[in-house]
C-alpha positions as CSV (number, residue, x, y, z in Angstrom):
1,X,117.0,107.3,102.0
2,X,116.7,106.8,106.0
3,X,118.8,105.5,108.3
4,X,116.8,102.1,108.4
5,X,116.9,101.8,104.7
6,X,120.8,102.8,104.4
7,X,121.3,99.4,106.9
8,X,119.1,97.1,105.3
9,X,120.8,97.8,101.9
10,X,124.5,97.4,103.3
11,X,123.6,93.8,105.1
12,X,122.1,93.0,101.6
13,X,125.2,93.8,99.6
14,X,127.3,92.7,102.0
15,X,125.7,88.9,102.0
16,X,127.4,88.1,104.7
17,X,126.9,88.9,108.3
18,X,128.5,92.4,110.0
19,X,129.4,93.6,112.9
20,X,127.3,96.8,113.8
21,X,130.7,98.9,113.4
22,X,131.0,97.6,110.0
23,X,127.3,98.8,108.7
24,X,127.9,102.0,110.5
25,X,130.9,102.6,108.1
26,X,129.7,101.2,104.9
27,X,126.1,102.7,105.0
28,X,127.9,106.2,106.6
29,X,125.0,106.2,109.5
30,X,125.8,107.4,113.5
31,X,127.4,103.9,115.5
32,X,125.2,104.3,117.7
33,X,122.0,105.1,115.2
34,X,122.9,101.8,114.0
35,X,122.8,99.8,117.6
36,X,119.5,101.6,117.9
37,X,117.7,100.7,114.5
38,X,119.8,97.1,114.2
39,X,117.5,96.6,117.9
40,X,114.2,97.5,115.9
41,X,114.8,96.0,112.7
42,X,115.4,92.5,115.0
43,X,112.2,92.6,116.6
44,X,110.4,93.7,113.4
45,X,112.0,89.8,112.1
46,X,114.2,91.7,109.6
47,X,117.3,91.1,111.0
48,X,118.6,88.6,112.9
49,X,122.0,87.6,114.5
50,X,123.2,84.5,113.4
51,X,126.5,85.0,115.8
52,X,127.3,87.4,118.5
53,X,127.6,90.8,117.6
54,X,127.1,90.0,114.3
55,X,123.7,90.5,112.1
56,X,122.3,89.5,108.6
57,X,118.8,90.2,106.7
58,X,116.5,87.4,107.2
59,X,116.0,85.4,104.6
């Protein structure tokens, strides 16, 4: 599993919105591989950030 996939599946069993931090330690991926990806998978429309520095899966 990559990186990407190792966030997308913590935000969905999470079901709530994170804090980049918090995915980094629940899916065990780099801080700052998270920022990085989190930035992609927002533009992509797959995550969005429903408060500050916090994100969630779109639904």
């Amino acid at each position: 599993m990559d990186s990407k996939e190792a966030i997308i599946k913590t935000l969905e069993k999470s079901g709530i919105p994170m804090k980049g931090g918090e995915i980094a330690d629940a899916a065990g991926v780099d801080k700052k591989e998270v920022d990085k990806l989190i930035k992609k998978l927002v533009a992509e429309g797959k995550v969005n950030s429903p408060v500050r520095c916090f994100y969630a899966l779109v639904k």
